[in-house]
Biopython code that builds the backbone (N, CA, C, O; Angstrom):
import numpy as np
from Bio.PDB.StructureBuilder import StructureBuilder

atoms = [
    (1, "UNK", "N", (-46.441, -159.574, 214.208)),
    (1, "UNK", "CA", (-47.382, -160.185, 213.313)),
    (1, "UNK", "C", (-46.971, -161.641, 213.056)),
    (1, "UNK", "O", (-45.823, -162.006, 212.802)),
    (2, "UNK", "N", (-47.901, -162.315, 213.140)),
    (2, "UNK", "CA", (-47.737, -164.214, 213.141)),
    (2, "UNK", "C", (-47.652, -164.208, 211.168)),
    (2, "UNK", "O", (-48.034, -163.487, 210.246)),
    (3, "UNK", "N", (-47.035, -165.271, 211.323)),
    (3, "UNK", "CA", (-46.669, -166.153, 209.847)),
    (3, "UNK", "C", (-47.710, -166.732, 209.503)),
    (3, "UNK", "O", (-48.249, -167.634, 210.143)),
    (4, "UNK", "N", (-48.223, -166.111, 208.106)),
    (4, "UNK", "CA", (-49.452, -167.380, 207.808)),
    (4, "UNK", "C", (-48.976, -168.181, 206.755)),
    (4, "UNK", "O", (-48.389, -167.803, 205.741)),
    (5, "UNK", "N", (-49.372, -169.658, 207.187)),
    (5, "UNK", "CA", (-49.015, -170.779, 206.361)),
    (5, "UNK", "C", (-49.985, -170.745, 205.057)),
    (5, "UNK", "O", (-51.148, -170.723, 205.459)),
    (6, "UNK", "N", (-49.910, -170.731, 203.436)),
    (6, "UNK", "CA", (-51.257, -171.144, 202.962)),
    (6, "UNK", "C", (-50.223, -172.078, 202.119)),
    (6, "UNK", "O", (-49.114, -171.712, 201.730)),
    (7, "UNK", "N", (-50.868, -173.484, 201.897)),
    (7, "UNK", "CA", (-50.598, -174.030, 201.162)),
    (7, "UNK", "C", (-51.419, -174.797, 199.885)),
    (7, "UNK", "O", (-52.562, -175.242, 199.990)),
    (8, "UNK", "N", (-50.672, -174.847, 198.787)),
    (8, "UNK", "CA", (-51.259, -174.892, 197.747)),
    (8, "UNK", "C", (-51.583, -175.781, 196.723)),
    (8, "UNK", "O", (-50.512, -176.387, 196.757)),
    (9, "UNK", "N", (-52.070, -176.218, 196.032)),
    (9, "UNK", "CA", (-52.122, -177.551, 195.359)),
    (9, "UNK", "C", (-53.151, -177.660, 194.035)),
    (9, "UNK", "O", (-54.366, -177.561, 194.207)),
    (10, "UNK", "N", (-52.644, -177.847, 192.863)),
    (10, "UNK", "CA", (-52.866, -177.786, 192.127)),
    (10, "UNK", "C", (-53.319, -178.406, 190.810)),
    (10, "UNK", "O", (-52.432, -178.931, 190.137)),
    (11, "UNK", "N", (-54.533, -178.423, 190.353)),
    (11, "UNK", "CA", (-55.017, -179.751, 188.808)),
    (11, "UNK", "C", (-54.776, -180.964, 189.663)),
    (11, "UNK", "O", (-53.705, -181.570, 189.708)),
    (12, "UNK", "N", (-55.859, -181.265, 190.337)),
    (12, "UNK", "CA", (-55.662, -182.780, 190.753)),
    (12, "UNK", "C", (-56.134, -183.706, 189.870)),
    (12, "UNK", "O", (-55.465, -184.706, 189.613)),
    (13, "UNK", "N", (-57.021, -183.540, 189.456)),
    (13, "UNK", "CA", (-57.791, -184.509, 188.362)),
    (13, "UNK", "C", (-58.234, -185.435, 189.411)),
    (13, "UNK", "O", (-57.638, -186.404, 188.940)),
    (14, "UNK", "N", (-58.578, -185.724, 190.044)),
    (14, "UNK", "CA", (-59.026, -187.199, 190.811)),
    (14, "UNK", "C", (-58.123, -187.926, 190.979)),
    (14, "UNK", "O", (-58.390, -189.125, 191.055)),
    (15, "UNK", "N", (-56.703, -187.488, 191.103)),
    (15, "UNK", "CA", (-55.314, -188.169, 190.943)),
    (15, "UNK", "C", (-55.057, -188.498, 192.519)),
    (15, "UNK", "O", (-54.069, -188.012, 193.069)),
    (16, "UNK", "N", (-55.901, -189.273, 193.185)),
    (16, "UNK", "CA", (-55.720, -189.845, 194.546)),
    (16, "UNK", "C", (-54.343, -189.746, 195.110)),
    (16, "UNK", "O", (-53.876, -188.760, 195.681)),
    (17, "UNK", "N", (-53.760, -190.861, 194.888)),
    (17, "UNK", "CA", (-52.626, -191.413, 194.985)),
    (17, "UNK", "C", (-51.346, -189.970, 195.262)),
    (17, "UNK", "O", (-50.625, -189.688, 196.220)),
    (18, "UNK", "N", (-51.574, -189.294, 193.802)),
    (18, "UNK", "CA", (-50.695, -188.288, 194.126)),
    (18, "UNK", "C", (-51.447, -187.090, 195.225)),
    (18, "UNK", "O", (-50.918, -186.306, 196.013)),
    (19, "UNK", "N", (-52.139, -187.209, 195.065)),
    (19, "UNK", "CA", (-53.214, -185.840, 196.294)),
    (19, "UNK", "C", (-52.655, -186.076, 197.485)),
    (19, "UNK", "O", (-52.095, -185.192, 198.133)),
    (20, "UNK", "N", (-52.787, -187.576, 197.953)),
    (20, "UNK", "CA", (-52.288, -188.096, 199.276)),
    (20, "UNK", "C", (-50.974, -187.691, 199.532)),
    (20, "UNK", "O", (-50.588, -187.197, 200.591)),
    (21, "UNK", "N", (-50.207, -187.937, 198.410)),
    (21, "UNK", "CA", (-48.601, -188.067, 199.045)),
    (21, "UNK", "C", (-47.904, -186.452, 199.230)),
    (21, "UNK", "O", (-46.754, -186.184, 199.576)),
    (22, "UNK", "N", (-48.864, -185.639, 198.924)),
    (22, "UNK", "CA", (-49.188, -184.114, 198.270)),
    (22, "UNK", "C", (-49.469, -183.798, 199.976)),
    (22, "UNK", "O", (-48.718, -183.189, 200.738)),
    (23, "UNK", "N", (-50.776, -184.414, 200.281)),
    (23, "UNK", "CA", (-50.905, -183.909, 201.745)),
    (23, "UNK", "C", (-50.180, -184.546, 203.005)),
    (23, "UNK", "O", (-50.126, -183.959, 204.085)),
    (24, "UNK", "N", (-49.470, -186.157, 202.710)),
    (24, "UNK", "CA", (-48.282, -186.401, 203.681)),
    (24, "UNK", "C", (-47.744, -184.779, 204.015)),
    (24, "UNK", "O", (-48.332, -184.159, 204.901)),
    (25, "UNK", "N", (-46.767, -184.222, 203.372)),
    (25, "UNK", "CA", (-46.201, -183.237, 203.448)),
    (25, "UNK", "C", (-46.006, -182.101, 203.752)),
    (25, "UNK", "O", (-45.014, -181.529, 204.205)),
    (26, "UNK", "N", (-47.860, -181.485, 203.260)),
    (26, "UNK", "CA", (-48.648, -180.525, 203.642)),
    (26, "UNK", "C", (-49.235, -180.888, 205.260)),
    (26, "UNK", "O", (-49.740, -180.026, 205.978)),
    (27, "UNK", "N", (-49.111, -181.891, 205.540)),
    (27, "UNK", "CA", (-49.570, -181.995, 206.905)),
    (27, "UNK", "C", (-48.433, -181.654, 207.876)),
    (27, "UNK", "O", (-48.564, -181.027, 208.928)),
    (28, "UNK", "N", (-47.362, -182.130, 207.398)),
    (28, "UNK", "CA", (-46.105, -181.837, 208.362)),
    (28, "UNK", "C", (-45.893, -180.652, 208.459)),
    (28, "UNK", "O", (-45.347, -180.296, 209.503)),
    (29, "UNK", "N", (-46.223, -179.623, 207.457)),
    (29, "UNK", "CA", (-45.697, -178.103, 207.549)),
    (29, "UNK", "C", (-47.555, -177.338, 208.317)),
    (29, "UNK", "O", (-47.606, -176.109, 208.363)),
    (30, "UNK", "N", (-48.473, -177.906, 208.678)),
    (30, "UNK", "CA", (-49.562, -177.727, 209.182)),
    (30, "UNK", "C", (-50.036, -176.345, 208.692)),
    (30, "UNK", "O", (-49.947, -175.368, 209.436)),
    (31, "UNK", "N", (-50.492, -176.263, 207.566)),
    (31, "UNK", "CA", (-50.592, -174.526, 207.153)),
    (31, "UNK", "C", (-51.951, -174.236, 207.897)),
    (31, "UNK", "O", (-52.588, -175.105, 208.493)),
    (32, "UNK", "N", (-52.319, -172.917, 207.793)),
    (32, "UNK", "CA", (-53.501, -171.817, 208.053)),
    (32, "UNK", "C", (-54.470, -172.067, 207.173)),
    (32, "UNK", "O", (-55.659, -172.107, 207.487)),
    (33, "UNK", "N", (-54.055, -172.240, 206.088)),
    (33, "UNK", "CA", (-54.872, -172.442, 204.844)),
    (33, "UNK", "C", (-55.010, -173.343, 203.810)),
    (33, "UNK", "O", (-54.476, -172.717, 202.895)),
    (34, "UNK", "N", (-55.539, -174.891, 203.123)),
    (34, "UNK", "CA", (-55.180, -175.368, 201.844)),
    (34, "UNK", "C", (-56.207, -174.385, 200.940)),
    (34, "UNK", "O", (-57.281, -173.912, 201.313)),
    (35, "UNK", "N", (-55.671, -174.256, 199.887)),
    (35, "UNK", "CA", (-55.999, -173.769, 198.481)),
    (35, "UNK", "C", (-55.908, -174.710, 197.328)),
    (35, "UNK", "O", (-54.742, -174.674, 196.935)),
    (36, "UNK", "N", (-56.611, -175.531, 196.613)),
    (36, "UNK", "CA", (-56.751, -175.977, 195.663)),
    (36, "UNK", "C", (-57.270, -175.502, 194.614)),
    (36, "UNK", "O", (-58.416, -175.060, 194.690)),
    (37, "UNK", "N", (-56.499, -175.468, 193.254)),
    (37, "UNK", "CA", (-56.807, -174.782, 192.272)),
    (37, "UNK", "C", (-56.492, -175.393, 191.065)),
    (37, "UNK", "O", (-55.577, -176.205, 190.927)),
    (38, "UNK", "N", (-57.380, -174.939, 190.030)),
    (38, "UNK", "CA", (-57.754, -176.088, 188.876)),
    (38, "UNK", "C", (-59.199, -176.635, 189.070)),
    (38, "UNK", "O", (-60.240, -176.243, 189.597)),
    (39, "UNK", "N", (-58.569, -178.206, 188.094)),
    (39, "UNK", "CA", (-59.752, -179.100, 188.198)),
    (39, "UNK", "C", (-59.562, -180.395, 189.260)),
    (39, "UNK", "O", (-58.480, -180.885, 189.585)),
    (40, "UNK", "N", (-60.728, -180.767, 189.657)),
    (40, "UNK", "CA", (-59.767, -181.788, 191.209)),
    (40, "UNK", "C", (-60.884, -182.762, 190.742)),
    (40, "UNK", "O", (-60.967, -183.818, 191.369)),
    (41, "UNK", "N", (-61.682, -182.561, 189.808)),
    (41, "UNK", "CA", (-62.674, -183.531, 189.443)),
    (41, "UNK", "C", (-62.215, -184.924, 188.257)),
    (41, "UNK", "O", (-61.191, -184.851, 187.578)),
    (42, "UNK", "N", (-63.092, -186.024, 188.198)),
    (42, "UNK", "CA", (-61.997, -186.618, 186.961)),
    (42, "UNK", "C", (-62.917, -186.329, 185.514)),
    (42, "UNK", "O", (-62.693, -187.094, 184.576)),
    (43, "UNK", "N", (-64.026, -185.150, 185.313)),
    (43, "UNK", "CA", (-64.411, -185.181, 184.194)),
    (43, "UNK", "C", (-64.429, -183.115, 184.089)),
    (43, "UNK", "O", (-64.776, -182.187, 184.819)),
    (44, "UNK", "N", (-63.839, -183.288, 182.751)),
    (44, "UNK", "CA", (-63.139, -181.284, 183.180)),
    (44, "UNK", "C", (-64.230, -180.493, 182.600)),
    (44, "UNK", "O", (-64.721, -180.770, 181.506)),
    (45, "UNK", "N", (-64.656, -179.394, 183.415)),
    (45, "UNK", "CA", (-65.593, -178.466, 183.303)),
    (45, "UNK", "C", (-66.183, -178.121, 181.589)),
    (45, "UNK", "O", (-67.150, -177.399, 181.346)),
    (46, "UNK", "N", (-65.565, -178.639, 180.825)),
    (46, "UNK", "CA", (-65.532, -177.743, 179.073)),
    (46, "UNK", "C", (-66.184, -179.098, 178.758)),
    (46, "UNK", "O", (-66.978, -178.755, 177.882)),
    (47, "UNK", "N", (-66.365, -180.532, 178.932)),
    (47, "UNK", "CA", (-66.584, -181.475, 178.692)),
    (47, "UNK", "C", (-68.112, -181.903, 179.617)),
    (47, "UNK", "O", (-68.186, -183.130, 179.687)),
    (48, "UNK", "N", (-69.401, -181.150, 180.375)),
    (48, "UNK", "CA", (-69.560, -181.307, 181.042)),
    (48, "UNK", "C", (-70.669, -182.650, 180.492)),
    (48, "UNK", "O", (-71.227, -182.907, 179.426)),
    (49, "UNK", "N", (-70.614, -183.350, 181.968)),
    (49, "UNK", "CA", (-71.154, -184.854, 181.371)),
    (49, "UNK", "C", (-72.863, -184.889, 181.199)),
    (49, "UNK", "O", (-73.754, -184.297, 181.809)),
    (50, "UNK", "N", (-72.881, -185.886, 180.054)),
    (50, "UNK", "CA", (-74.274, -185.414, 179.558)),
    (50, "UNK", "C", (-75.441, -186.795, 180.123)),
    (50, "UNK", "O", (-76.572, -187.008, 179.686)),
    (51, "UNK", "N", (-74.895, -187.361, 180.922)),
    (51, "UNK", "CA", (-75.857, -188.708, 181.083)),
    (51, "UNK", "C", (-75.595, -188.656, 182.939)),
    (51, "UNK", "O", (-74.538, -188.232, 183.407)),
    (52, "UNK", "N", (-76.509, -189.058, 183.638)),
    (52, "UNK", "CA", (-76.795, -189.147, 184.897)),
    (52, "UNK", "C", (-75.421, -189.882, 185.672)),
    (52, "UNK", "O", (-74.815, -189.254, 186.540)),
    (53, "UNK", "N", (-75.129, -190.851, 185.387)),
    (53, "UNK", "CA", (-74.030, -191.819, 185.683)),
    (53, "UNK", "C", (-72.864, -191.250, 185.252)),
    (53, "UNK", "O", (-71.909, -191.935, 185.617)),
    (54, "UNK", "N", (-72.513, -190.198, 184.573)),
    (54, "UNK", "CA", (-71.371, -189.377, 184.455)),
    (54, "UNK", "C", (-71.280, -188.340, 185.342)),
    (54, "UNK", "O", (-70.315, -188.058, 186.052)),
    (55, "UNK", "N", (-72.318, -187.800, 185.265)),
    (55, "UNK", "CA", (-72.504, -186.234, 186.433)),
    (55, "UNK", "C", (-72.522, -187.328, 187.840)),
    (55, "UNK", "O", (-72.008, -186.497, 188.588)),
    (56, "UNK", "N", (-72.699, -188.404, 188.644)),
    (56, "UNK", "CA", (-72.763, -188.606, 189.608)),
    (56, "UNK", "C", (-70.939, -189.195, 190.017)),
    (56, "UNK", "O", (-70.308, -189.220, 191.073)),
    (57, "UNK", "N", (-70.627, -189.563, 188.719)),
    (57, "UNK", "CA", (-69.103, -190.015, 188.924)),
    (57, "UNK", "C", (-68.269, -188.975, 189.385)),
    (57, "UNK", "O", (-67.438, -189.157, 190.274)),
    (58, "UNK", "N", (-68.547, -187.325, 188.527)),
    (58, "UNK", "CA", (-67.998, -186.184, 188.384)),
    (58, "UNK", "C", (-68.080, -186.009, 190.174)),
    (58, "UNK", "O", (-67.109, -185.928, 190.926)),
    (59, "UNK", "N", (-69.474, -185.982, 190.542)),
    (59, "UNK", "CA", (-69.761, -185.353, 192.073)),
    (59, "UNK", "C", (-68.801, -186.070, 193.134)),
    (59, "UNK", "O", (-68.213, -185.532, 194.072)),
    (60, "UNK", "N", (-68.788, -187.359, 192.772)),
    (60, "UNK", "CA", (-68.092, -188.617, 193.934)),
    (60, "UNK", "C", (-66.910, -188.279, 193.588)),
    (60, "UNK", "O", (-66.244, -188.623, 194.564)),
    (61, "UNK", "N", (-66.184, -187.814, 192.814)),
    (61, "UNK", "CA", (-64.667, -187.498, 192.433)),
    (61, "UNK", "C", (-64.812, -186.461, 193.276)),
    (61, "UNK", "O", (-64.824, -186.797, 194.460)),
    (62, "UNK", "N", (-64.937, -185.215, 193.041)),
    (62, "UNK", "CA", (-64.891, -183.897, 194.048)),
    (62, "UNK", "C", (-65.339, -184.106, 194.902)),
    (62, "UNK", "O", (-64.819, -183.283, 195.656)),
    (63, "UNK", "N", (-66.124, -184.748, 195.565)),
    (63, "UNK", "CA", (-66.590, -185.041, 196.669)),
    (63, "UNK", "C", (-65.239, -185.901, 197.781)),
    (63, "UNK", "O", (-64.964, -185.598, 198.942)),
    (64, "UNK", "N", (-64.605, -187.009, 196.923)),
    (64, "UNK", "CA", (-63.093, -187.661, 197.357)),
    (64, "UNK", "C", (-62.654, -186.180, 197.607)),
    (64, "UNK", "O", (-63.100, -185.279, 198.317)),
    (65, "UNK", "N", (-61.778, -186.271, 196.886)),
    (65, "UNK", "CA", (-60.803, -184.445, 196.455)),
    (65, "UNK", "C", (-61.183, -183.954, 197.811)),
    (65, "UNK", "O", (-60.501, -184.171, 198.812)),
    (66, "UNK", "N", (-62.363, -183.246, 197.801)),
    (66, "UNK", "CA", (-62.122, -182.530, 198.695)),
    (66, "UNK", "C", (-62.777, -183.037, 200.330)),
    (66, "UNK", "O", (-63.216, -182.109, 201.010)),
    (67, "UNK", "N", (-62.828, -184.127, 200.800)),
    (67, "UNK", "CA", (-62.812, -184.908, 201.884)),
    (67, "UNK", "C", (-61.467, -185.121, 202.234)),
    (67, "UNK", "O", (-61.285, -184.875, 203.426)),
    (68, "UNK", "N", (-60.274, -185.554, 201.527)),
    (68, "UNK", "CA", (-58.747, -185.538, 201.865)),
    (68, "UNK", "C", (-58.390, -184.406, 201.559)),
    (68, "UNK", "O", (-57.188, -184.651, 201.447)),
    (69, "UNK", "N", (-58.519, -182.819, 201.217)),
    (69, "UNK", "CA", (-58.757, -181.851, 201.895)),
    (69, "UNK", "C", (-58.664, -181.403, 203.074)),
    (69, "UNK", "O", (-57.782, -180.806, 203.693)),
    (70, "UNK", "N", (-59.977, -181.870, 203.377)),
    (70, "UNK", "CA", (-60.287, -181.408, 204.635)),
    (70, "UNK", "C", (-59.664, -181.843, 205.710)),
    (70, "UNK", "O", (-59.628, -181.171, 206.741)),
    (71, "UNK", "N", (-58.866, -183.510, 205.548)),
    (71, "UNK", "CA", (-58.554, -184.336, 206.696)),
    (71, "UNK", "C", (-57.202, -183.831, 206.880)),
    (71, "UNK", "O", (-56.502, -184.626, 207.506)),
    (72, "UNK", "N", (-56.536, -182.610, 206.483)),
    (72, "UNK", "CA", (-55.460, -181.652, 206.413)),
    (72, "UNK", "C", (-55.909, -181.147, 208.133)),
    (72, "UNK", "O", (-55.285, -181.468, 209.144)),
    (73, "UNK", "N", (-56.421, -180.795, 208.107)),
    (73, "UNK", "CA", (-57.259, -179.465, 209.625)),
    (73, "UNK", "C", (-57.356, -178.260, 209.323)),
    (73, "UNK", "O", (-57.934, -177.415, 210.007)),
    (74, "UNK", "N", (-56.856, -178.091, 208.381)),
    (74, "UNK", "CA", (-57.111, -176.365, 207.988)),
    (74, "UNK", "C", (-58.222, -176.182, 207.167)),
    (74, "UNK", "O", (-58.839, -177.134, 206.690)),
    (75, "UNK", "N", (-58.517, -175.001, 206.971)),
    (75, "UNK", "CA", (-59.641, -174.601, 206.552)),
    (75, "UNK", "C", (-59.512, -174.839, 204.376)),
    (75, "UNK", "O", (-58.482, -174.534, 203.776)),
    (76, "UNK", "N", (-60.280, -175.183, 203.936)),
    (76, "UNK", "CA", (-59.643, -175.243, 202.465)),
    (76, "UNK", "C", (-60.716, -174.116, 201.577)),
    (76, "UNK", "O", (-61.892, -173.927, 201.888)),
    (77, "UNK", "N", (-60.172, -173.603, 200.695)),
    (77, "UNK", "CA", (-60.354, -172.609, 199.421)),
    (77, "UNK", "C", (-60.515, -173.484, 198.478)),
    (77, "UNK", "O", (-59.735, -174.378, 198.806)),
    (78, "UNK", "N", (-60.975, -173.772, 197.610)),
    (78, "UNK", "CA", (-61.187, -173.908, 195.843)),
    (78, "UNK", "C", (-61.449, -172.942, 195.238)),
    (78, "UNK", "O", (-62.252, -172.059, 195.539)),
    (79, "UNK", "N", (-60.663, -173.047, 194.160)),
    (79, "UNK", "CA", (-60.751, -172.237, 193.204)),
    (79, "UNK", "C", (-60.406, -173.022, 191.670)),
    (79, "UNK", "O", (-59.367, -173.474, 191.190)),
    (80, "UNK", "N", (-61.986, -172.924, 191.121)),
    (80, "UNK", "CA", (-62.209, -174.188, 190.071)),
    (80, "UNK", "C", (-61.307, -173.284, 189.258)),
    (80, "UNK", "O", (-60.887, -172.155, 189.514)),
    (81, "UNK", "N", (-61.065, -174.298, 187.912)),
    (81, "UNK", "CA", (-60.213, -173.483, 186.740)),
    (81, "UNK", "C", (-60.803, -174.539, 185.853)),
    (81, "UNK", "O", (-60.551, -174.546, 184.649)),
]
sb = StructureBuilder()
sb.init_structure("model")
sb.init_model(0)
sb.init_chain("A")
sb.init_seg("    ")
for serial, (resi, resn, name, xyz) in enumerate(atoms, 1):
    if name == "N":
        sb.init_residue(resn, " ", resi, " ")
    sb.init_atom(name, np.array(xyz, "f"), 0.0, 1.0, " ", f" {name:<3s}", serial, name[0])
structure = sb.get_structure()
């Protein structure tokens, strides 16, 4: 039976900078799986935004998030919190 890689990552907040240096690392160990869990957005689910120009900021944040994600090669999971 083969080794499955899943790797994991957690409350990004729209925290670029650290996401990146998060997937330097995660790229070198090349997992099967990313899993992100939490909030990866920069406006948090309990707060949800009430004006057009907030909800489109919210989308372009997760929308980042999970585009450097994807540029991992593995397949990615979310799991909002």
């Amino acid at each position: 039976m083969a080794d499955t890689r899943i790797a994991v990552i957690g409350d990004v907040h729209h925290e670029l900078a650290s996401l990146d240096r998060a997937l330097e690392r995660v790229a070198i160990l090349r997992p099967d799986l990313v899993v992100s869990v939490g909030d990866i957005g920069v406006d948090l689910p309990f707060r949800r935004p009430t004006d057009d120009e907030a909800l489109k900021r919210h989308h372009d944040s997760v929308h980042d998030v999970l585009a450097r994600l994807r540029g991992v090669g593995a397949p990615i999971a979310w799991v909002p919190g």
